[in-house]
SEGU-132560 format. One record per residue: residue number from 0; y, z, x of N, C-alpha, C in turn; residue in one letter. Coordinates in steps of 0.1 Angstrom, whole numbers. Layout:
N
   seq    n.c2    n.c3    n.c1   ca.c2   ca.c3   ca.c1    c.c2    c.c3    c.c1   type
   NUM       Y       Z       X       Y       Z       X       Y       Z       X      a
...
***
This chain:
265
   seq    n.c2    n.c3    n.c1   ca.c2   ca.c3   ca.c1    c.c2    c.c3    c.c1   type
     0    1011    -901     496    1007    -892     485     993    -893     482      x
     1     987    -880     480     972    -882     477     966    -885     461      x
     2     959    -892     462     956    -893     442     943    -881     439      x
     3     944    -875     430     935    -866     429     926    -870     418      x
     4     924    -881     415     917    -885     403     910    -900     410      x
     5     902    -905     399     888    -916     405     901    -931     397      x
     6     903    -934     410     910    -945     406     900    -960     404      x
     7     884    -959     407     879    -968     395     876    -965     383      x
     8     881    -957     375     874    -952     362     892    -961     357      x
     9     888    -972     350     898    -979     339     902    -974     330      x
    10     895    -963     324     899    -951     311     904    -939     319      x
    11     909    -938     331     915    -925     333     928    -927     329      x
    12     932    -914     324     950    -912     320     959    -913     331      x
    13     956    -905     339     961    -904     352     963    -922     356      x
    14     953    -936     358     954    -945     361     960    -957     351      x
    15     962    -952     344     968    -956     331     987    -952     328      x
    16     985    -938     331    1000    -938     333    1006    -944     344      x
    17     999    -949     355    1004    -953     362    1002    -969     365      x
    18     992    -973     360     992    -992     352    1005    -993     345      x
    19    1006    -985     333    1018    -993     321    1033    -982     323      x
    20    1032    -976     335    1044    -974     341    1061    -983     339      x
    21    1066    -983     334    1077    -989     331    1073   -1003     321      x
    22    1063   -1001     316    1060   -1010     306    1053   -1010     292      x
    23    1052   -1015     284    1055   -1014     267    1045   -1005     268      x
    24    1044    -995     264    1033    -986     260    1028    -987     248      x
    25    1032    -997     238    1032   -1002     225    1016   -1011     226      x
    26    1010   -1015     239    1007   -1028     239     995   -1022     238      x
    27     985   -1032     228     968   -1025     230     962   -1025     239      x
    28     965   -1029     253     953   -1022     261     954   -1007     265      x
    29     970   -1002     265     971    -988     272     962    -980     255      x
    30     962    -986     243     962    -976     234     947    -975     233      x
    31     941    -991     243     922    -987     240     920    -982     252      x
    32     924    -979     260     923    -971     270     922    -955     270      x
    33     932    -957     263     934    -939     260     927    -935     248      x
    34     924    -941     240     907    -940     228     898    -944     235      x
    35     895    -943     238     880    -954     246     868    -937     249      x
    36     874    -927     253     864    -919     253     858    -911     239      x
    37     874    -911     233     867    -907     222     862    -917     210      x
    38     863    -929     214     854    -933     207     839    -939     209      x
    39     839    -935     225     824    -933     227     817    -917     218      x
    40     824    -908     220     814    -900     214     815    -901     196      x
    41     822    -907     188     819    -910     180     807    -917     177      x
    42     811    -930     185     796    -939     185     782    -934     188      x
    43     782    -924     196     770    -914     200     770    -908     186      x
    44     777    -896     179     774    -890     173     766    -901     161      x
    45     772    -911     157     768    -922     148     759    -925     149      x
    46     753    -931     158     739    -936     165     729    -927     164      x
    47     732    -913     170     719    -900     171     719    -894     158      x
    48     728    -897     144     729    -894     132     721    -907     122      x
    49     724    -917     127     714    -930     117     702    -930     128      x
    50     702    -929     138     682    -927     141     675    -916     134      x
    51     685    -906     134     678    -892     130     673    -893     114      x
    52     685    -904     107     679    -906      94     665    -918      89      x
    53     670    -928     100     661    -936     101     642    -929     100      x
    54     648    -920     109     632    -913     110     626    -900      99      x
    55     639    -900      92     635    -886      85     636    -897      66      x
    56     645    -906      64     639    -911      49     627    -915      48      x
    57     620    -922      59     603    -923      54     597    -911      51      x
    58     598    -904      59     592    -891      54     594    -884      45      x
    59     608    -883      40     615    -878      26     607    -886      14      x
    60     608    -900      19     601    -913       7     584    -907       3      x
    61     576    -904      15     563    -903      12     565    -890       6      x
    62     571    -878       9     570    -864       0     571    -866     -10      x
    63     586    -872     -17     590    -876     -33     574    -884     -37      x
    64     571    -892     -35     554    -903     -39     545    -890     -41      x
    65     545    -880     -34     532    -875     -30     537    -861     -44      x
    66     545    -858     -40     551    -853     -52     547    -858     -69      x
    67     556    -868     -67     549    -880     -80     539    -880     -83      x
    68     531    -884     -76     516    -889     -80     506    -872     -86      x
    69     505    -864     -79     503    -851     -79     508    -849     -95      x
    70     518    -850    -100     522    -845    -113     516    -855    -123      x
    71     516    -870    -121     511    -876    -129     491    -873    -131      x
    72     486    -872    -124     473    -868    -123     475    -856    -129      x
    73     480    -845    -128     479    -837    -132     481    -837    -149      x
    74     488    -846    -149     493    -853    -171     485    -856    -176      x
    75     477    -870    -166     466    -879    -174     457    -872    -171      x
    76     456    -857    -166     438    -850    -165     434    -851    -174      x
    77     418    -857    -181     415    -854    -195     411    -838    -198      x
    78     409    -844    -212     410    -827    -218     399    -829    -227      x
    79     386    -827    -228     377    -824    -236     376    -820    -243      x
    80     375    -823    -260     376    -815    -272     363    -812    -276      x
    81     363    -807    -283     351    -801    -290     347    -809    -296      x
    82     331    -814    -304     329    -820    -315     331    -812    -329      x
    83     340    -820    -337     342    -815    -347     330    -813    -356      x
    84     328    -803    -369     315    -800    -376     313    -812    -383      x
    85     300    -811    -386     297    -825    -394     300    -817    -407      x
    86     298    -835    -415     306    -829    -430     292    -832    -439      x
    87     294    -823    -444     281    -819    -454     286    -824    -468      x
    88     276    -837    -471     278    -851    -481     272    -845    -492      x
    89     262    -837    -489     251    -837    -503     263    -828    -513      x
    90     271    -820    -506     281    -813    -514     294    -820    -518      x
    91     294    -826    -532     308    -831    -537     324    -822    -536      x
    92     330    -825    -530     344    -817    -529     347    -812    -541      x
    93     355    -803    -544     360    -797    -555     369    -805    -562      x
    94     372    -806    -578     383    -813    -581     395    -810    -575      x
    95     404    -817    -576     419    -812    -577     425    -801    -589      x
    96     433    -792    -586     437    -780    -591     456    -789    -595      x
    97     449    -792    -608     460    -793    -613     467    -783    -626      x
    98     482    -779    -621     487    -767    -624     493    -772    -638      x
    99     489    -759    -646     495    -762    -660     509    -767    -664      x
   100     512    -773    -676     524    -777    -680     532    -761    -686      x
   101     541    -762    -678     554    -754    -681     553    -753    -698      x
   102     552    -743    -699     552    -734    -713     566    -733    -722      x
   103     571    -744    -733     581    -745    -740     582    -727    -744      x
   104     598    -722    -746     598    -711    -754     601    -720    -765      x
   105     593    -710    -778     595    -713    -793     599    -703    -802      x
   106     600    -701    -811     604    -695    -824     599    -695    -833      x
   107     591    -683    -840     581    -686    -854     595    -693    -864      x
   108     593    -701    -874     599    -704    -880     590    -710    -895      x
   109     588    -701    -909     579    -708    -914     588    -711    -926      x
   110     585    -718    -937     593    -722    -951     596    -705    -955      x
   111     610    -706    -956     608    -693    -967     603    -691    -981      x
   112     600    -681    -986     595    -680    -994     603    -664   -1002      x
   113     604    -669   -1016     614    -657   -1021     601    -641   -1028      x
   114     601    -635   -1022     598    -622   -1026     605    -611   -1020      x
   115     601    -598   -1031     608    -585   -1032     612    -578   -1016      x
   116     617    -575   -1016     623    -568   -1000     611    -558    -997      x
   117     612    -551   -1002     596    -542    -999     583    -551    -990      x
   118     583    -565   -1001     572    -574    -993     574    -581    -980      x
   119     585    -582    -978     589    -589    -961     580    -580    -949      x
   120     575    -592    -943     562    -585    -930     576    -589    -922      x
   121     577    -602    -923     583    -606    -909     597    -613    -914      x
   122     608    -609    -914     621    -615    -916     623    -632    -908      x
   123     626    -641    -911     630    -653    -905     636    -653    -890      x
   124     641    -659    -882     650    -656    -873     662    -663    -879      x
   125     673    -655    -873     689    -656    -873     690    -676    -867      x
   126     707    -681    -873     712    -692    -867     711    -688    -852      x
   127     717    -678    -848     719    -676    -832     707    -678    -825      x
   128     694    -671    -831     683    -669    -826     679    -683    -821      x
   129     678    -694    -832     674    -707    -830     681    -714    -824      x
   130     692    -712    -821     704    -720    -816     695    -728    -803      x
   131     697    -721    -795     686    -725    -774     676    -726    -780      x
   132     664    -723    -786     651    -723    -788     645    -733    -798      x
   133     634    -741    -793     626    -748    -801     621    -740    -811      x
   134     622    -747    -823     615    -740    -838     601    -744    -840      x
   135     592    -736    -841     579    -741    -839     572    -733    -851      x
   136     555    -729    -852     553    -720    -861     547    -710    -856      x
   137     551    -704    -843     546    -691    -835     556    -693    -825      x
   138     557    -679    -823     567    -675    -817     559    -671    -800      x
   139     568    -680    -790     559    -675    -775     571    -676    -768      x
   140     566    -670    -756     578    -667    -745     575    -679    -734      x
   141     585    -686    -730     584    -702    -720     601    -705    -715      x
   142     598    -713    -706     613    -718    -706     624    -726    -716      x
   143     628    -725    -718     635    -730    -729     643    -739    -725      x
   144     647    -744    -714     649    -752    -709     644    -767    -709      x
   145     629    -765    -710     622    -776    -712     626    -784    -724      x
   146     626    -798    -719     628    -808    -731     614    -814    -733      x
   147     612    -814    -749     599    -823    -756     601    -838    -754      x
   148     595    -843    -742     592    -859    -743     581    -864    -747      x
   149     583    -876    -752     572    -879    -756     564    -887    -748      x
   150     547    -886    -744     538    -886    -733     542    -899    -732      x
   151     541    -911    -740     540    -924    -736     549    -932    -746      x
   152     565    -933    -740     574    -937    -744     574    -953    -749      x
   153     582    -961    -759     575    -974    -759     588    -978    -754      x
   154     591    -985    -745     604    -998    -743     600   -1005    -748      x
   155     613   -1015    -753     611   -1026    -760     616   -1031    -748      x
   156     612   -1052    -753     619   -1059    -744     636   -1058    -743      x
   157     641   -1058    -737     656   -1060    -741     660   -1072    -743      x
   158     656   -1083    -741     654   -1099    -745     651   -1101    -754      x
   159     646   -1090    -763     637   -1098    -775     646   -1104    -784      x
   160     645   -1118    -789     653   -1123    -800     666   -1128    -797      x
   161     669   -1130    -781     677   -1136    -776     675   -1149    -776      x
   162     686   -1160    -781     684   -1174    -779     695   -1175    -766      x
   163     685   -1182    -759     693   -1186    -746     697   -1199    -745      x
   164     708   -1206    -737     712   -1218    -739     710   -1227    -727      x
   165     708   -1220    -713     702   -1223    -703     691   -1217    -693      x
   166     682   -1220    -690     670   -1210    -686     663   -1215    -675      x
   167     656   -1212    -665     651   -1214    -653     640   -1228    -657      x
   168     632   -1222    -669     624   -1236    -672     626   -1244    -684      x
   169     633   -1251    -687     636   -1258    -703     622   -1260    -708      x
   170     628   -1259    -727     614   -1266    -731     614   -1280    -731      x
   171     603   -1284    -733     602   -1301    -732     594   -1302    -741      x
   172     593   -1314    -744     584   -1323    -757     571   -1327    -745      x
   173     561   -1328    -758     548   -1330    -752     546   -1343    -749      x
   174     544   -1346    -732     541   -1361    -725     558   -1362    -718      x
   175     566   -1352    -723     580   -1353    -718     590   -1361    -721      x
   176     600   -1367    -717     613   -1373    -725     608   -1388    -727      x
   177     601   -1395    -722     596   -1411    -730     588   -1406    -738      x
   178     581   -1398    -740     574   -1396    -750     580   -1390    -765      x
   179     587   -1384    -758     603   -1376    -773     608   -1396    -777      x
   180     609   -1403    -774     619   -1412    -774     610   -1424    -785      x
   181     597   -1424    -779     587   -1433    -786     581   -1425    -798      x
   182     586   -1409    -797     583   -1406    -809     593   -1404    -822      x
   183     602   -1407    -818     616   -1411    -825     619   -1423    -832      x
   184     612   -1429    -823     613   -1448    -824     602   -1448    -837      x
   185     593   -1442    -834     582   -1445    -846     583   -1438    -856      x
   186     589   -1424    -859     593   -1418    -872     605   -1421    -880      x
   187     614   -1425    -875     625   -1428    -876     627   -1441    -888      x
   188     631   -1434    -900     631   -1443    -911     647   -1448    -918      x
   189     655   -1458    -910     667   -1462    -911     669   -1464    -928      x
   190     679   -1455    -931     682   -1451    -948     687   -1463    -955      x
   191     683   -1466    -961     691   -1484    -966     703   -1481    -971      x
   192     714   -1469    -976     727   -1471    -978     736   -1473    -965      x
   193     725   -1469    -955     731   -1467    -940     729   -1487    -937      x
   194     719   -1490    -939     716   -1502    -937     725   -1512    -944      x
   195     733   -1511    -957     738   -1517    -965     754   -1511    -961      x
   196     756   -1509    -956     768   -1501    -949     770   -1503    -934      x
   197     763   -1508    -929     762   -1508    -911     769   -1503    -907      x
   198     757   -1484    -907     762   -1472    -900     754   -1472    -894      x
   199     761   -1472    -880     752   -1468    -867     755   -1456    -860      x
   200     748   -1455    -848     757   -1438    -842     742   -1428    -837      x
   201     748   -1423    -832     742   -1409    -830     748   -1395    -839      x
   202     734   -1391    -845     733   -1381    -850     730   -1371    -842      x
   203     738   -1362    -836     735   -1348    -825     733   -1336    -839      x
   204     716   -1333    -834     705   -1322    -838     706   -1313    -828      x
   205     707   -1300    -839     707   -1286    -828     696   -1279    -830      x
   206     690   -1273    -826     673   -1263    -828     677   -1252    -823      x
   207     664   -1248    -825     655   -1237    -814     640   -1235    -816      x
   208     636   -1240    -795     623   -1236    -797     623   -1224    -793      x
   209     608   -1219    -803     608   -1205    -800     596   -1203    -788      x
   210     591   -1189    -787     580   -1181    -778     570   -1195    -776      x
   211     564   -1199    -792     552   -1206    -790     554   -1220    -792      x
   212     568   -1225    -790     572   -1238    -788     575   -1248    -804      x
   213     575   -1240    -810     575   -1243    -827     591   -1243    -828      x
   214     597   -1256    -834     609   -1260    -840     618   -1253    -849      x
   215     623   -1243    -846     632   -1239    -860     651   -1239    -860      x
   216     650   -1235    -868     665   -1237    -870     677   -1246    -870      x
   217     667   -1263    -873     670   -1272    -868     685   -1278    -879      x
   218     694   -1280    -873     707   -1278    -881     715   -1297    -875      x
   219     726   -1300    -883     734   -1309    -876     744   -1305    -869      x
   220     746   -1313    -859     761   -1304    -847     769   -1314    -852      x
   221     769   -1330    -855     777   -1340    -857     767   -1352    -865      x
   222     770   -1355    -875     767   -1368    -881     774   -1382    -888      x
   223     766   -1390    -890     775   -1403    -890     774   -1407    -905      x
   224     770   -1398    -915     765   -1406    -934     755   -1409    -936      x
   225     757   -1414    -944     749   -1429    -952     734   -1423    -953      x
   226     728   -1411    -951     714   -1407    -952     708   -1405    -938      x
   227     719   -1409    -928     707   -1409    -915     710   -1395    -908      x
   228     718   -1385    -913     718   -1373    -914     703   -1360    -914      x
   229     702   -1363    -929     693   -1363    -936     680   -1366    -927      x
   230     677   -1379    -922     668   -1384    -923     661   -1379    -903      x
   231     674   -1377    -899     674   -1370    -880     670   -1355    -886      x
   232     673   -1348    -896     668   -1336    -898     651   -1335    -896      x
   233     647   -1347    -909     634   -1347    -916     628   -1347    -900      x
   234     630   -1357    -891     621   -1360    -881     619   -1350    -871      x
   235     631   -1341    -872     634   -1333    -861     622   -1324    -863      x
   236     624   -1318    -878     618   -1308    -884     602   -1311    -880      x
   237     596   -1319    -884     583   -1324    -881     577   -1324    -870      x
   238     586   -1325    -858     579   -1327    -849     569   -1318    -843      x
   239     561   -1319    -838     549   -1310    -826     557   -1302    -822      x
   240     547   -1292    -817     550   -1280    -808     548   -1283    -797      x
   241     567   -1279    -789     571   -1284    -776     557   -1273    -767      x
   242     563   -1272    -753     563   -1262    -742     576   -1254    -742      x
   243     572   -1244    -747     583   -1230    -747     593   -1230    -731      x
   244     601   -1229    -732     611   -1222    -723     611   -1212    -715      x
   245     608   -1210    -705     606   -1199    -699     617   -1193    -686      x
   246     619   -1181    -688     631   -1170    -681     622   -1164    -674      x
   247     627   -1157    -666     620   -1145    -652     606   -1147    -655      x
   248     598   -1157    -656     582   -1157    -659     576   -1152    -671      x
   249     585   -1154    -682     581   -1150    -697     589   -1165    -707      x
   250     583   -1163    -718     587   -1177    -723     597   -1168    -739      x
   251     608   -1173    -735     621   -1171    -746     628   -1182    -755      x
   252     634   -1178    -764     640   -1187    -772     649   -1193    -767      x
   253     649   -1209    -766     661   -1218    -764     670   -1228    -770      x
   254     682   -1227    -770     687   -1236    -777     690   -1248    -775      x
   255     683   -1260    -781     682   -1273    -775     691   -1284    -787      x
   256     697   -1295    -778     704   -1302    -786     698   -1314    -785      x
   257     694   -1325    -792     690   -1333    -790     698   -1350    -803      x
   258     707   -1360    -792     710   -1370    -796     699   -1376    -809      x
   259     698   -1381    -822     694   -1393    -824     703   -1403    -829      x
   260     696   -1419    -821     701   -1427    -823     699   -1434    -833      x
   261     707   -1440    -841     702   -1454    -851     711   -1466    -849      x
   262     703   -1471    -847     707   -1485    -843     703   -1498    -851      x
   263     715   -1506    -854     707   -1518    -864     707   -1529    -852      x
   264     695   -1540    -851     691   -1545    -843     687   -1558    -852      x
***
């Protein structure tokens, strides 16, 4: 029998059906056999499609740049302004145009005065009339709306005459607390019923110093008799003007308590 096909070509069908002729046709060589052409021209197509691009994105790359650059030059072109006019010094600018204050409506309104009906120029105005309207002594046309404030209002402190009990800076005695202590020791005149009695103890004094550090209000919170009462008052009372107390960077009234001791020794 004659073969009508090229029995060295390993990819022919024709040589191939007759290789795996009564055998597994399952097996991968008959199945790369029988792909094998077309997947040469795939690989062609692939190949002559990535050279073609290979050679055509540089060139795409330099147009987009050339593109680019072209527009940016074109942005940063400068642009030459004019010199602006010079400013002429010898002439003072005009003041500022400040616009009048809004015009209260009013109402003539003067004391009445009792004469004959014949003599009336000008009748009073009516309750209703004055009701919305400012009473004044001429009568003008304005908004009536407007409220009368006054130009320069006065606030008071809202603190004022507040005794506080704790404060950012306490007052203190002058030279500070050994010095409160040696001044206690030396005024401090132990009462002889107290002496003839041996009452000892602390006497707790309550005050207040004020703005300029001056002692007032000095009262007893707890005492022990015999004159040493009395006598923690006298000293309290007398003493120098502390260093004021001072709140948010202002100096206020504080209320201070202060132990004295007597002690027989």
């Amino acid at each position: 029998m004659k073969v009508s096909f090229d029995w060295s070509s390993a990819v022919s069908p024709e040589r191939n059906e007759l290789v795996f002729e009564g055998r597994n046709k399952e097996y991968g060589g008959y199945v790369l056999r029988q792909k094998y052409q077309k997947r040469i021209v795939i690989a062609m197509i692939a190949s002559i499609t990535g050279l073609g691009l290979a050679i055509a994105i540089p060139m795409i790359v330099a147009y987009i740049n050339k593109v680019v650059i072209s527009r940016e030059n074109a942005i940063t072109e400068s642009i030459t302004l004019a010199e602006p006019p010079p400013i002429d010094k010898s002439t003072p600018p005009p003041p500022p145009v400040i616009p009048p204050p809004p015009v209260q409506q009013t109402i003539k309104f003067t004391p009445p005065k009792v004469v004959k009906d014949e003599e009336v120029v000008e009748p009073p105005p009516t309750q209703d009339e004055v009701k919305e309207v400012q009473v004044s002594t001429v009568t003008q046309e304005g908004d009536k709306d407007i409220v009368d404030i006054p130009e320069d209002p006065v606030v008071g402190d809202p603190e004022e005459g507040k005794i506080f009990s704790f404060v950012e800076e306490p007052p203190a005695f002058p030279g500070g607390e050994d010095k409160l202590m040696e001044y206690l020791g030396k005024n401090i005149k132990y009462p002889t019923i107290a002496k003839e009695n041996n009452i000892q103890g602390r006497v707790y004094v309550t005050f207040v110093v004020d703005k300029d550090g001056k002692v007032k209000d000095a009262k007893v919170l707890r005492g022990i008799g015999g004159g040493c009462d009395e006598e923690a008052l006298r000293v309290v009372k007398n003493m120098p003007e502390w260093k004021p107390g001072r709140q948010n960077g202002r100096s206020v009234l504080v209320q201070y308590n202060l132990p004295v001791v007597f002690n027989l020794k």
